[in-house]
Each structure stands twice: as C-alpha cells, then as structure tokens.
C-alpha positions in Angstrom: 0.0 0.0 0.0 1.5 3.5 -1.0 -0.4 6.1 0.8 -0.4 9.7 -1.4 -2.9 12.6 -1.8 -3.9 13.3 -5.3 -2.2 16.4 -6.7 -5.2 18.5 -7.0 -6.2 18.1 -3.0 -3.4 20.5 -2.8 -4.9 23.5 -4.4 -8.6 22.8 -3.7 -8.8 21.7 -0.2 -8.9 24.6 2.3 -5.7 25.1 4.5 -7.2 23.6 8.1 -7.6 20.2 6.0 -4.8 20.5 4.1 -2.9 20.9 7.1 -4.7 17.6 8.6 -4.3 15.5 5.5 -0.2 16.3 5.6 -0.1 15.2 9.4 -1.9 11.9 8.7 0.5 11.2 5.4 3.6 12.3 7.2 3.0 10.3 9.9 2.2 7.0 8.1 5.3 7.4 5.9 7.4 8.4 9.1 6.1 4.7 10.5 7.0 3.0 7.8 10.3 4.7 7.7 11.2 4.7 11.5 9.7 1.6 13.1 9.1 -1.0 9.8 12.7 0.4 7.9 10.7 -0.3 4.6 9.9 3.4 3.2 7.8 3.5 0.8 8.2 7.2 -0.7 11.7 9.0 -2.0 13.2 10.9 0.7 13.2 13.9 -2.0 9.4 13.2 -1.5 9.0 13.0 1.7 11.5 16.0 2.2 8.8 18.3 0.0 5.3 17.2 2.0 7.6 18.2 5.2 8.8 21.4 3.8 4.4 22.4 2.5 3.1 21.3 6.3 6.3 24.0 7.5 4.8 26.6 4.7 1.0 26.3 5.8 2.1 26.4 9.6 4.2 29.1 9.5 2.1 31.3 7.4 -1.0 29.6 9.7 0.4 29.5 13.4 -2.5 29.4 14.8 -3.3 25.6 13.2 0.1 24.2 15.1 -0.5 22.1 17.2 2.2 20.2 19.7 1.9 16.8 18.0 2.7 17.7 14.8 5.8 16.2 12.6 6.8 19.8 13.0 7.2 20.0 16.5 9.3 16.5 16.8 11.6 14.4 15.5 11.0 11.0 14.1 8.4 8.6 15.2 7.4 6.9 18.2 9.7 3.9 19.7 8.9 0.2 18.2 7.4 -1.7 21.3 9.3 -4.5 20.4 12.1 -3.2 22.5 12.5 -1.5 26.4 11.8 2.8 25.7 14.9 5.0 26.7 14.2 8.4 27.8 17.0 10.7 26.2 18.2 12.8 29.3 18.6 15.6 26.3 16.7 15.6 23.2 17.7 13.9 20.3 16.9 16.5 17.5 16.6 16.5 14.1 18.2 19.4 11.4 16.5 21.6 9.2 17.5 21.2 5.3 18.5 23.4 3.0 19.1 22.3 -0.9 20.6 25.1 -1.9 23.8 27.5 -1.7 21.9 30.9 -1.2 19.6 29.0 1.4 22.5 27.9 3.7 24.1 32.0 3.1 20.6 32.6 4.7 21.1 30.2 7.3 24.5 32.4 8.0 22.7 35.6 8.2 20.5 34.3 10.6 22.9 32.7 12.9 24.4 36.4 12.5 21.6 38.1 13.5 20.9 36.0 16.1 24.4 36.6 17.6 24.8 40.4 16.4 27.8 39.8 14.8 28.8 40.8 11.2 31.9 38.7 11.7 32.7 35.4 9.9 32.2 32.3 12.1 33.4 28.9 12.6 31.7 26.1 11.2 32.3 22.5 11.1 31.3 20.3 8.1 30.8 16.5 8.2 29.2 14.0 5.5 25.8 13.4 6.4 25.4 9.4 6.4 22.7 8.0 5.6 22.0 5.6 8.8 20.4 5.2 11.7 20.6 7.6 14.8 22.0 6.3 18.1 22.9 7.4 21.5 25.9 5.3 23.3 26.2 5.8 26.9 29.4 5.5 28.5 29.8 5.1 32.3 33.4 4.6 34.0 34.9 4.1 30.8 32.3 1.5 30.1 29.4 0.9 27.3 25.8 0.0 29.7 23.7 1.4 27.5 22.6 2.2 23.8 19.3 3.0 22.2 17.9 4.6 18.5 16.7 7.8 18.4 13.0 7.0 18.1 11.0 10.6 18.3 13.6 12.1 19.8 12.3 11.9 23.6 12.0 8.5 23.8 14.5 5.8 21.9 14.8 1.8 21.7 17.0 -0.3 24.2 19.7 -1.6 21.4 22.1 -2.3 23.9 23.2 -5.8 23.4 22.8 -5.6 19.3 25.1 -2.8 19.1 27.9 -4.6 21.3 27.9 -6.3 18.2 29.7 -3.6 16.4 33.4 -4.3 16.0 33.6 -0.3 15.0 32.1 0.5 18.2 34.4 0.4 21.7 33.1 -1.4 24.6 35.3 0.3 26.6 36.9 4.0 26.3 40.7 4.4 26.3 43.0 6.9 27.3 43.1 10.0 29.3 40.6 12.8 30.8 37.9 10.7 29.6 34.9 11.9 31.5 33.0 9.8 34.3 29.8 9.9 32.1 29.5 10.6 28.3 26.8 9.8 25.9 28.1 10.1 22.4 25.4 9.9 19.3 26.7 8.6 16.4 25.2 7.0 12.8 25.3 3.1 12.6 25.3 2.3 8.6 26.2 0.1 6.3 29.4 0.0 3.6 28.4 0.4 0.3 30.7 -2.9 -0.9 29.3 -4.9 2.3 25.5 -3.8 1.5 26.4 -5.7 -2.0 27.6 -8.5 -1.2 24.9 -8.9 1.7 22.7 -8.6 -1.2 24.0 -10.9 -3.8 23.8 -13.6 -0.8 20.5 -13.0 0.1 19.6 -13.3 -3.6 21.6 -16.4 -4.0 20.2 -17.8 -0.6 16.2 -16.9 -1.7 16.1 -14.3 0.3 14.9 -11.4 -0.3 17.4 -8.5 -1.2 17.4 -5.4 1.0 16.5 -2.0 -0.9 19.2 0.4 0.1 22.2 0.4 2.7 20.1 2.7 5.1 17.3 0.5 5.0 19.9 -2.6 5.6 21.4 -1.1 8.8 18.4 0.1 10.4 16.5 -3.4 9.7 20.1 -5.1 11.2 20.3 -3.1 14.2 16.7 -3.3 15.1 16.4 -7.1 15.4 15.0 -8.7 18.7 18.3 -11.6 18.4 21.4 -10.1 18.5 23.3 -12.9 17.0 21.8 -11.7 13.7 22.7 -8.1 14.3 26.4 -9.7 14.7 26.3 -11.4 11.3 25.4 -8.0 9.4 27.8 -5.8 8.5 27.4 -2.3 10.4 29.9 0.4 10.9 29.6 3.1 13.2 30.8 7.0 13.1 30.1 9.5 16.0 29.2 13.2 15.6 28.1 14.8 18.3 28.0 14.6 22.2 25.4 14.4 24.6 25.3 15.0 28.2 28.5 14.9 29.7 29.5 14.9 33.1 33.3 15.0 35.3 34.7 16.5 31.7 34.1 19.5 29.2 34.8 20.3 25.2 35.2 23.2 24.2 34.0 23.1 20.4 32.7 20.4 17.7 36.7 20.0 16.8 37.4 19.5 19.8 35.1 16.7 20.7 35.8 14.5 17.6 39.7 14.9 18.5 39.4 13.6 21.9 37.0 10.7 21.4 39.2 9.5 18.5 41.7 9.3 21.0 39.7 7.5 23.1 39.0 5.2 20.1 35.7 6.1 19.0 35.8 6.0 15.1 35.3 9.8 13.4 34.2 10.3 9.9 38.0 11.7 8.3 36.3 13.6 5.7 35.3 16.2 8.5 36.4 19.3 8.5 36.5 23.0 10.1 35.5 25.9 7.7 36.3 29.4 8.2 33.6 31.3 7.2 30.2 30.4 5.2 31.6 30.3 1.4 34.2 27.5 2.9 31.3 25.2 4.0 29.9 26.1 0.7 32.9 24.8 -1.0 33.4 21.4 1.3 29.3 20.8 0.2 30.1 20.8 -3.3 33.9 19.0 -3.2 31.5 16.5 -0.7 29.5 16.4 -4.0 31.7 15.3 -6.6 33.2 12.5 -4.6 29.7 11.2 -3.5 29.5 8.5 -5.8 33.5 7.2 -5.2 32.5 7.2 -1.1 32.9 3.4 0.3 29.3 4.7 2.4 26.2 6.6 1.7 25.7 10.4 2.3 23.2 12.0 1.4 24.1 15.7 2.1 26.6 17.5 4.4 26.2 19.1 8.1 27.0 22.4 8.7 27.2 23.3 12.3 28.6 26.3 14.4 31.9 25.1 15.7 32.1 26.3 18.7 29.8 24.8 21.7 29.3 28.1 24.1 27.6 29.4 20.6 25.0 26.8 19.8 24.4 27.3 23.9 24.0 30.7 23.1 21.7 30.1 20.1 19.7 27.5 21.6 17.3 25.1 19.8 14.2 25.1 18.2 11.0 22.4 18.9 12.9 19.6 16.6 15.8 21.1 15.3 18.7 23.2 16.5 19.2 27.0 15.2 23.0 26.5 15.2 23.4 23.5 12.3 21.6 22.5 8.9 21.8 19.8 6.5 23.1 20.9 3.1 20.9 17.7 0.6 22.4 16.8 -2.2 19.6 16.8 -5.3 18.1 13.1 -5.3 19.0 10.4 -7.1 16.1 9.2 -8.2 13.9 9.7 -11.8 10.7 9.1 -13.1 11.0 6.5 -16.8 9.2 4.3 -18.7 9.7 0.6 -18.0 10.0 -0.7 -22.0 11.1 -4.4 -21.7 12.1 -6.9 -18.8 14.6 -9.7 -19.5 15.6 -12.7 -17.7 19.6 -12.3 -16.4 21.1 -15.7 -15.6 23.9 -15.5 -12.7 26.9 -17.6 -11.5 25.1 -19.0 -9.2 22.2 -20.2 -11.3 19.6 -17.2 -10.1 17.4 -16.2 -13.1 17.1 -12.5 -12.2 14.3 -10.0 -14.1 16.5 -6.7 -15.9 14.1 -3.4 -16.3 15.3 -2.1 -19.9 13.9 1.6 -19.6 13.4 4.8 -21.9 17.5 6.4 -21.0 16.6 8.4 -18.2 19.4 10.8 -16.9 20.4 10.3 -12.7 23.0 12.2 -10.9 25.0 12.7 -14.3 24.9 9.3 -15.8 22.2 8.0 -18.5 20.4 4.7 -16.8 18.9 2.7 -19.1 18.9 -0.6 -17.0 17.5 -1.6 -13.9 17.2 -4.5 -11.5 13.9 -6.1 -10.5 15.6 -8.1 -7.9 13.8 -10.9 -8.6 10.2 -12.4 -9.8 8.7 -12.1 -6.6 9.2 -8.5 -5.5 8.4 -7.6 -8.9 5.0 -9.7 -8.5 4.7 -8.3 -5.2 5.6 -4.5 -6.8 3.0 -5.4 -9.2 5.6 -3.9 -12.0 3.8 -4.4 -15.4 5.6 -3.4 -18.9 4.4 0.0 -19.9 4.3 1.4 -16.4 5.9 4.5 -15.5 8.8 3.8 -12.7 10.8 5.5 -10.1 14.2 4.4 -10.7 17.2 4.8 -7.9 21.0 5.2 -8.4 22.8 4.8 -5.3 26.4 5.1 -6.2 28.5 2.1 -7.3 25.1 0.3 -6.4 23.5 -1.0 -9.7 19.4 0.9 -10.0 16.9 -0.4 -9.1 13.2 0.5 -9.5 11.7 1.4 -6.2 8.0 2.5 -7.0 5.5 2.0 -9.7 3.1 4.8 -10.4 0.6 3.5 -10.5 -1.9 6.5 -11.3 0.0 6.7 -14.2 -1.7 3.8 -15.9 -3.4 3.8 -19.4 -4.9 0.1 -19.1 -2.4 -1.2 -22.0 0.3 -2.4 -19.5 1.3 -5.9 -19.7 1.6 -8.1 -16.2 5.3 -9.5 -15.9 5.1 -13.6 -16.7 8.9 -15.4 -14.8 10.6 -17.4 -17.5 9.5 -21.0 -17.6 13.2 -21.9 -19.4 16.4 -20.7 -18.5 17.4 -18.0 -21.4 20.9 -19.4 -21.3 21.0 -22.9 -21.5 16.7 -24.2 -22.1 16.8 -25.9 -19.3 13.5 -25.5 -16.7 13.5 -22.9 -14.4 13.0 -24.0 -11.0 11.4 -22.5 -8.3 12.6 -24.2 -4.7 10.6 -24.3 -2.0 10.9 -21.3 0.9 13.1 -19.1 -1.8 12.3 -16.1 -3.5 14.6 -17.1 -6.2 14.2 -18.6 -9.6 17.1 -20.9 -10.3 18.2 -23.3 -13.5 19.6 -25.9 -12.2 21.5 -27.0 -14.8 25.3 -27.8 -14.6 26.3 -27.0 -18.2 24.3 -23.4 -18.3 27.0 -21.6 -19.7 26.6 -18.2 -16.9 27.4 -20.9 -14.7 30.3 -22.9 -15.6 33.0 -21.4 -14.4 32.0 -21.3 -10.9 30.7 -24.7 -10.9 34.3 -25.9 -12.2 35.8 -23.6 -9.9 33.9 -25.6 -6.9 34.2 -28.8 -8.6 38.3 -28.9 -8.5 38.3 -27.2 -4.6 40.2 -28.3 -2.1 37.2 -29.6 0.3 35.6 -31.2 -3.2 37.8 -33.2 -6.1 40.8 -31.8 -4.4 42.5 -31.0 -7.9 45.8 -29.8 -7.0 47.3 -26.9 -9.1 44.2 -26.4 -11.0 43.3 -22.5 -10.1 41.0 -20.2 -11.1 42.9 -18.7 -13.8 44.0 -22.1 -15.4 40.3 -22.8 -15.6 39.4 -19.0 -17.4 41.9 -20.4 -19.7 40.3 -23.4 -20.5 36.9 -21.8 -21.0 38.1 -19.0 -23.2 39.6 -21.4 -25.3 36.7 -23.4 -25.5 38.5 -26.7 -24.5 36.1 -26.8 -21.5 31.9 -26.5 -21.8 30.8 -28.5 -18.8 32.4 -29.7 -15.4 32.6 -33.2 -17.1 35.0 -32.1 -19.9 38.1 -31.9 -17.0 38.4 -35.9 -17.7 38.4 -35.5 -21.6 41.5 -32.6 -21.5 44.4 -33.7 -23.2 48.0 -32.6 -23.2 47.4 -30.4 -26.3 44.5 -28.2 -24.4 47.0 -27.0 -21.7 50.4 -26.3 -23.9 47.8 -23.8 -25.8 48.7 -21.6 -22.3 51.2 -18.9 -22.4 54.1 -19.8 -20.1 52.8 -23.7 -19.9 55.8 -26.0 -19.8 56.0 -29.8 -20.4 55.9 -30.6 -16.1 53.6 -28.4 -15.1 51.1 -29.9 -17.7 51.9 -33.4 -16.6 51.5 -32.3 -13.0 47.9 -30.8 -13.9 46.3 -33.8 -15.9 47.7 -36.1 -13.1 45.6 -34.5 -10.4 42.9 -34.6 -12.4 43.5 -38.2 -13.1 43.7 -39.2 -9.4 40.7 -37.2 -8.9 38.8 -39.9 -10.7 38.4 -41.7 -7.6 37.7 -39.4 -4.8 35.4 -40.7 -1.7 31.8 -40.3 -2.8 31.2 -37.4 -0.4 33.1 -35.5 -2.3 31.6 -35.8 -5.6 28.2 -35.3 -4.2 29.2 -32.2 -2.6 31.3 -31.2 -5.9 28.3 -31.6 -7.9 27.5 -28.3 -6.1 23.9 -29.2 -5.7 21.8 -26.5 -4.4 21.6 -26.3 0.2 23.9 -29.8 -0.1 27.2 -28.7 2.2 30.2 -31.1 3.3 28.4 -32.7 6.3 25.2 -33.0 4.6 27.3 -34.8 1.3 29.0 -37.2 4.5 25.5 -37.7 5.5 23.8 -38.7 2.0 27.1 -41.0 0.9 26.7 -43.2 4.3 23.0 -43.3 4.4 23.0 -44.2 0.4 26.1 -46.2 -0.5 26.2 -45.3 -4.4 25.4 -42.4 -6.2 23.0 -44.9 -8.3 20.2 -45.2 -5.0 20.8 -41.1 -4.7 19.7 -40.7 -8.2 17.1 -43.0 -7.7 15.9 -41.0 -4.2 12.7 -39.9 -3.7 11.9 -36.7 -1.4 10.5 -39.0 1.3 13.0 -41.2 1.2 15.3 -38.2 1.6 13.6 -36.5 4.1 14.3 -39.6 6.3 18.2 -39.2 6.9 19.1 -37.0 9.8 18.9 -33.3 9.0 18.1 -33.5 5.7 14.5 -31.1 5.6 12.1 -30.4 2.9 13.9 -28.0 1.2 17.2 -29.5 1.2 15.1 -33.0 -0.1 13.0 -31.1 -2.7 16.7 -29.2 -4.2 18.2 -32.7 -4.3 15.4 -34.1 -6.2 15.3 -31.1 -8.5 19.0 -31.4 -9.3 18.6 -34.9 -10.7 15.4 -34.2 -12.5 17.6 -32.7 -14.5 18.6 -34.2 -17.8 21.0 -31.8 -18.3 23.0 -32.4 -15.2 22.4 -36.6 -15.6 24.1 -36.2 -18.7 27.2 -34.0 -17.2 27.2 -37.4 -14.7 27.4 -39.9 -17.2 30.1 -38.3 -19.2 32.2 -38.3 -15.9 31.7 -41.7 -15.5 32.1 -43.1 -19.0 35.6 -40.9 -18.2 37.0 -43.2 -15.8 34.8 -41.0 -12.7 34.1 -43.8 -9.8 33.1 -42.1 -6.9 34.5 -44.6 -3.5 32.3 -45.1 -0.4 34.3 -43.6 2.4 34.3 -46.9 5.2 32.2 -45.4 7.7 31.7 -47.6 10.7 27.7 -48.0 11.8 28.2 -49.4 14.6 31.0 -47.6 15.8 31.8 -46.3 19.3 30.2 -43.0 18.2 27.5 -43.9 16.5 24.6 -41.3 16.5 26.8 -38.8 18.3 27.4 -35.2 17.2 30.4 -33.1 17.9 31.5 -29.5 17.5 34.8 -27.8 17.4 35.9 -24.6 19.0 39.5 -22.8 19.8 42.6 -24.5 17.8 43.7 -28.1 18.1 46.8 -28.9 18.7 47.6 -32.5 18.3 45.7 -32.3 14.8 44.0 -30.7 12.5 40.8 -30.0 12.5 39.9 -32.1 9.4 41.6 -34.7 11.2 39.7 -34.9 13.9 36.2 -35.2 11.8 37.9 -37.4 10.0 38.2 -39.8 13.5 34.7 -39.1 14.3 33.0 -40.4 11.0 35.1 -42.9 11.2 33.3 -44.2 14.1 30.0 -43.1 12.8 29.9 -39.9 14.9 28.6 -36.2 13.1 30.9 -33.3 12.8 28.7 -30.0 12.6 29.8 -26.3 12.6 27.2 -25.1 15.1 26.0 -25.9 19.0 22.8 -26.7 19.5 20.3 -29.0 21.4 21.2 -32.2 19.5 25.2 -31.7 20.1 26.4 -34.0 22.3 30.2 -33.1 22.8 31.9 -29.3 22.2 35.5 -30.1 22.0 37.7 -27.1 23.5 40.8 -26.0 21.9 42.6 -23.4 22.5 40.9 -19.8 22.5 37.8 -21.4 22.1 35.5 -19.1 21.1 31.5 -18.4 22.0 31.0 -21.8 21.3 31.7 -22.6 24.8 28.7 -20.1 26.2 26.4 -21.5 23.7 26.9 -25.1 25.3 26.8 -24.0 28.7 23.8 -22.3 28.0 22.3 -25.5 26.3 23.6 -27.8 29.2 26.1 -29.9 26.4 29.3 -31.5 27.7 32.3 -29.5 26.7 35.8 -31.8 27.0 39.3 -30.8 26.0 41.5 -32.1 23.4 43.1 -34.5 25.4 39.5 -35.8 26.3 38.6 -36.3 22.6 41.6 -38.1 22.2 40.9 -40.8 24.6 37.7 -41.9 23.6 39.7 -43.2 20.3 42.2 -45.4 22.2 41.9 -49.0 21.9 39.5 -49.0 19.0 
C-alpha cells in the first residue's frame, strides 16, 4: 500500500484540511520509515510534503498544534524493544538544498548573535543511517538505544555490542565519568552488496538500500543476527557529559578519537560560510567514489558556548543545517524486462527503460531483484517507474506509479526456461529465487568448475582459477565433465605452460577420478547440499546410483536433511542436463568410492563440535576420526550436540553449550575416547 494525496487536493482543499491531510500522510510514511525500515516514498518526496506542512504552519500559526511532525523528531519507539528516555533531546536538522539557502542560514545565525563577523563552522558528511545514542559510564558501554522521536528511543544495547567499530570500553586520558556520544550506525556500500548478492543467492529477499539494511540489522530482537550484518559506526556529536568538558565540535571528535571512537576523516573545520559552501560541493563530486552513503553535508557552528547561546528550536537546533544533495532518483518508462542468468544459477528479471538521466549518468537498466518482489511490486511493462542510483550500487526501481496507468500495461510472466541454456527454471521451496539448475548453463560454468576442482571437493591440486578461465576461453572446456576429456594439447595452448607443469595438472585430475563419494556429491555443487550434509547422504546411500534413484520421502528420512534441502536434491537430478554432465564423468573413468564409515561404531549417532585450535591435529583430522566411528561433525551448538571439543581460545561456542547444558571436553579428552579402538 503506497499512501499519497492526489495532486489536485493541494490546491482545492482549504488550509485547516490540508494541514490535517499532511499530518496523517507524514506520519504514516514516518512509520514506515522509523519503526518498519521499509519506506515507501523517496526521501526527496518526503522532504517536500515536510517542507508544505512547514509553509502552511508558519504562514498559519494558529493551526500548530504540539503533536505535529513539526514540533518532533522522528516517530514513536517500536514496542518491540524496552523505551529509553533521552536525558537531552535527540533532534533533528533543518534542510537546506541550496547554496543561497544555507548563506541565509548564515545571516541568521548572525543576527541571532549580532555579529557581522565570519564564524566557525564544522562540516561532516551526512550518512545515511540510523541515529543512536551510546552511553558510556566509567569508561564502560551499559547502554545504547535509536533515536525514536527524539524523547523516547529503543534499548539496542546488546545488538550494538555487536559492532566491532564501536568500543566497549573508552581508552585513554581525561575521559569523563559519564559521556553519551550519538553517532550513525550504517552500512558500507561494498558490504550492502555483497549482503545482497547472498541474500539473492540464498532466496532471500534483497534489502532496498544500505540505510534501510542497517536500520533493519540493528533493530532485530536476536542479536546474533545483528552480529552477522555488516554495520559500521561513526560518532558526531555529544550528549550529556558529566566530570569533563569540550570546548567546540573539533574538539570533541579529537578527543574521542583518541579514546577510540571511530570519526568520519572527511570532516572538516571551515572558516567562514563560502568555505562550507565549498566542502558541500567537493563533498559532491566524490559522493559516488565514497565506500558509504551520504546523502548531504552538516554544517554546524563550531564552537559549543555558541550553539548554547543560540539555543534550539522544537525539533531542530538553530545553530546546524543539513546541506541535501539533489536526489537520485527519476521518473521513466519501463520498455522491456529480461531474464539475467547469474553464476550461481539465479534467473534474475532486468528493467530495460526509456534512457533516463540520474545524478549525471544516463540509466537505461535496472534491477527487478527478482520475480517475486516484482510480482509483489506489481511492475507491469508500460508502467511508469521511479528508478534509484545509489552510487556504485547497480538501479533499481523502487515504485511503480501506478496512477499513471493507461490500461495497456502488460503483467510481468517469470521465464519457464532458462534464457541461457533451455533448461527448466525452478522454483525451490521457501526461496524467493528462480534458479536453473542446470550444470552446463554456460553463466554458470565457471563457478561450478571452480567448486568442482576445490580443495574440500575433487581436491584437484594446481588447477586454479585462472588455469580454468583459460580453459573456457579457449573453449577446451563446456561443462564440469569435460576436466576428464583434456588432453595434453588443451593445456600447452597456455602462455608460459611448460612440459611438467602440464603433466603435473592432468595427473591430479586423473587421481581425482576416484575421490570418496562425499566429495563428488558435494562437488556436484547441488543447491543447500554442504560437506556434512554430502557425508551424510554418501553413508546413508552407499552409491550415487540409490541417490539418483531418491525420492523426497526417502530423503527427508536421513538425519537433517529437511524439505527444502530433499525437494533441491530431487530437483537437481530431475535434471537431464546435469544426468548427462554425470554420465560423461563416469564413462571418463569418474568412480566415486564409499568412504568406510563404521555403523556401529563407538560413536555412533553422536554429534560433535569444534571450537578454539587443536593442537595434536588438525581440524579435518579430527572429523575425520569421528565419522570414522560413525559420529557427526557440525559447525554449530545446538540441542542435539552432544560433545563441544575445546581447543585453544575457544570461542562463543563454549557459552552456547553451557547455556544449552552440552558437555564440553578438551583435546586431550577427545583423544581418549579413540584409544583401543
């Protein structure tokens, strides 16, 4: 649901309602922005509602009223989480979009002080994050919370003491007894891809922007998950401070980096209001080459006795302004959608679009992120589309207007066939992805060889990534199962490829030819099938003949093989494509071997987990013992473990099982209960 008023409300309805409608919007977008991180207008957009309620109030004070956007920041605290109360506001900053608007920002300042003389400002990127207050007592973090609506903020405490950026403790000298230091928590633009492109390739779906991605992260009710997202932290400004005292914003970011509390380095003092004019635009042009999102500068009075002396407004202070850079967003035509197959098999839908120009560059492509957010987006061919560029980060359309419809668009249809290779698309259970599943799908092939040859799969020695770019481009390799047809005369084609080296690299693939049958199960790559999980299917099936052969209840009875893993399984060999990659293998001399795996062994049925280094041997060594007496080896502690094994510096492992009540023994423990066997 997109909630907007109809353009001609604006002009027709009298102010009092007007007024009223622009409350009720802003405060459903500022829901959906603050408490659900899922906003479902342009900030641009948003910006300009704000900026008419501001228009009509001021030219209407009478109409204000105290709970209006106007008079407070944000939106009220998710009830997911305790409340904080602020012990000083946490306030919000009036924009300004253009140069002459932040002079007049000067003026007033000026005024204000009765000064004609230049002042002091401080400039800092603006990043595009999420607010937060972090409360330092004795040196030590107890408490952190969001901003919420300024007053009253979200307990985030133990989520954001997942923050490597952020100290848990403050070092060094004079640091005062109490400090509360507010701060942005965001995302890196490179770790917001590669979140995404595994989210994608996992079926999940992709998060819209880095802002959205940190807010959503830090705001989660388990903190483990917080931990596994990638958030960085910067500070900018202080809060109450007690037993200490800073003189000016300089001053406060010099000490506190001192003390280890990370500072954006772009920051800067200006002397005087063209200077800060300057930074905005030099802040400008490197926007797009930033490793973070900002979406404007902050220009504030540096020194702290001024903004005193200035004081604040209702939500904002009188001392500091954000400077916005223009959007980048644009209103096209959505012309065509076509299917993009990835390494990974993911069958993604491509926007083609009437050349639109954003931010400087003509965009004439765009991401649909996949079938079912488009479905869910209700895109349609023919619509017109608001398209976002967000730096290195390739568009994406974010909103369909849908007003804007003529009745001749055409509802999007996902690909039954994979555009690269035929083969069916597939659609696995509890995924938002559409996959082909097909081994030989050219997109695909040189990942799938790349995994093939690792050293945890067909452990072929010497044959690297760019030995295997070779092959492809030279088109002596198609399909995984054209490793056991290369000859001699394939590699010397390589620059720099001597008579030894050649002989070295078609002997490892020759001895791969009879790997455990683990491996080749779990070098198949087949979709949710891991290491363990390959261990498990090669004991419970014997030959790779009765896993062909498996049906998905048949599957679904090993030990922790599920639904979905069973239905990707199935799907993989339902796959005449990929039988026919087997079967050239094996007419090549492939014959997967049964790893001896004792039944009935000592440790039959029993799970283990490893934590902290070994030092007797390796790790692989000791799962190696272990499934040798029919015990499980597993990477994580839960319920059904039934040993941790400590080595040394184990890690949270150790908590996890003493929270779970598992037995954790030491090295020399393990090592016992494999004498005499």
């Amino acid at each position: 649901m997109q909630l907007l008023l109809p353009e001609g409300d604006r002009a027709e309805k009298p102010v009092p309602e007007r007024i009223i409608a622009l409350r009720a919007l802003i405060e459903y977008h500022n829901r959906f922005y603050y408490q659900m991180d899922r906003p479902e207008i342009p900030d641009a957009e948003y910006d300009r509602l704000f900026l008419e309620l501001q228009q009509l109030e001021k030219e209407h004070p009478e109409l204000i009223t105290r709970d209006s956007p106007t008079q407070r920041v944000g939106s009220s605290a998710s009830e997911k989480f305790a409340a904080v109360l602020h012990r000083a506001p946490m306030l919000s900053l009036e924009n300004v979009t253009t140069g002459s608007e932040l002079r007049e920002f000067d003026r007033r300042v000026k005024r204000a002080l009765g000064t004609n003389d230049e002042l002091a400002y401080f400039c800092e990127p603006k990043i595009d994050g999420l607010a937060v207050e972090l409360v330092y007592r004795n040196f030590a973090l107890t408490l952190a919370s969001t901003r919420g609506d300024g007053i009253t903020g979200e307990d985030v405490t133990a989520n954001v003491k997942t923050i490597e950026d952020i100290p848990k403790h403050l070092e060094g000298e004079n640091v005062p007894a109490m400090l509360e230091i507010r701060g942005e928590v965001y995302m890196p633009v490179q770790a917001f891809q590669e979140m995404n492109r595994q989210r994608e390739e996992n079926g999940e779906p992709p998060f819209a922007n880095p802002r959205n991605a940190a807010a959503g992260s830090l705001r989660q009710l388990d903190p483990g998950i917080t931990a596994k997202r990638p958030l960085s932290f910067f500070c900018y400004a202080p809060g109450v401070v007690e037993g200490g005292e800073f003189l000016s914003q300089e001053d406060f970011l010099s000490k506190v980096q001192e003390w280890r509390v990370p500072v954006n380095k772009m920051s800067r003092k200006a002397a005087g209001i063209e200077e800060a004019v300057a930074f905005y635009h030099e802040m400008l042009e490197k926007r797009e080459s930033l490793p973070y999102e900002i979406d404007g500068v902050v220009i504030k009075v540096d020194s702290f006795a001024i903004q005193r002396e200035l004081g604040e407004k209702s939500r904002s202070p009188r001392w500091a302004v954000a400077f916005k850079f223009p959007p980048r967003q644009a209103v096209t035509t959505l012309k065509e959608v076509i299917s993009s197959v990835g390494r990974t098999g993911v069958i993604t839908p491509v926007a083609i679009l009437e050349p639109v120009e954003i931010s400087g560059v003509t965009v004439s492509r765009a991401t649909l992120h996949n079938w079912d957010e488009a479905a869910a987006k209700d895109i349609r061919i023919g619509d017109k589309v608001l398209v976002e560029r967000a730096g290195d980060v390739i568009p994406a359309v974010v909103k369909v207007l849908t007003g804007e419809r003529t009745g001749k668009e055409k509802i999007l249809v996902p690909p039954e066939y994979c555009p690269e290779c035929g083969g069916k698309s597939v659609h696995i259970a509890e995924e938002v992805a559409l996959r082909c599943m097909n081994l030989a799908c050219p997109p695909q092939i040189r990942e799938s060889i790349i995994h093939f040859a690792s050293r945890n799969a067909m452990d072929i020695e010497g044959l690297g990534e760019k030995f295997i770019e070779q092959l492809i481009d030279t088109k002596a390799m198609k399909s995984v199962a054209d490793l056991y047809y290369l000859s001699r005369e394939d590699f010397n084609r390589f620059d720099r490829m001597g008579e030894k080296l050649a002989s070295k690299l078609l002997a490892a693939i020759d001895e791969s030819r009879h790997r455990d049958l683990w491996r080749f199960i779990f070098a198949l790559g087949i979709r949710h099938v891991g290491e363990q999980t390959a261990k498990t299917l090669a004991g419970a099936f014997g030959s790779l003949e009765n896993l062909e052969r498996a049906t998905v209840e048949e599957l679904m009875t090993i030990r922790d093989i599920g639904k979905s893993v069973a239905e990707s399984i199935r799907t993989f060999f339902d796959n005449n494509g990929n039988l026919e990659t087997i079967r050239r293998m094996l007419e090549a001399g492939v014959s997967p071997a049964v790893q001896n795996r004792n039944i009935g062994g000592k440790l039959s049925g029993r799970t283990f987990v490893f934590t902290g280094s070994l030092t007797g041997l390796s790790r692989d060594a000791a799962k190696e013992l272990v499934e040798k007496e029919g015990g499980n080896v597993t990477g994580s502690v839960s319920g059904k473990t039934d040993f941790v094994v400590a080595g040394k510096e184990p890690g949270s492992k150790m908590q996890k099982a003493a929270g779970l009540g598992v037995r954790v023994i030491s090295e020399e423990e393990f090592l016992e209960l494999f004498e005499n066997r």
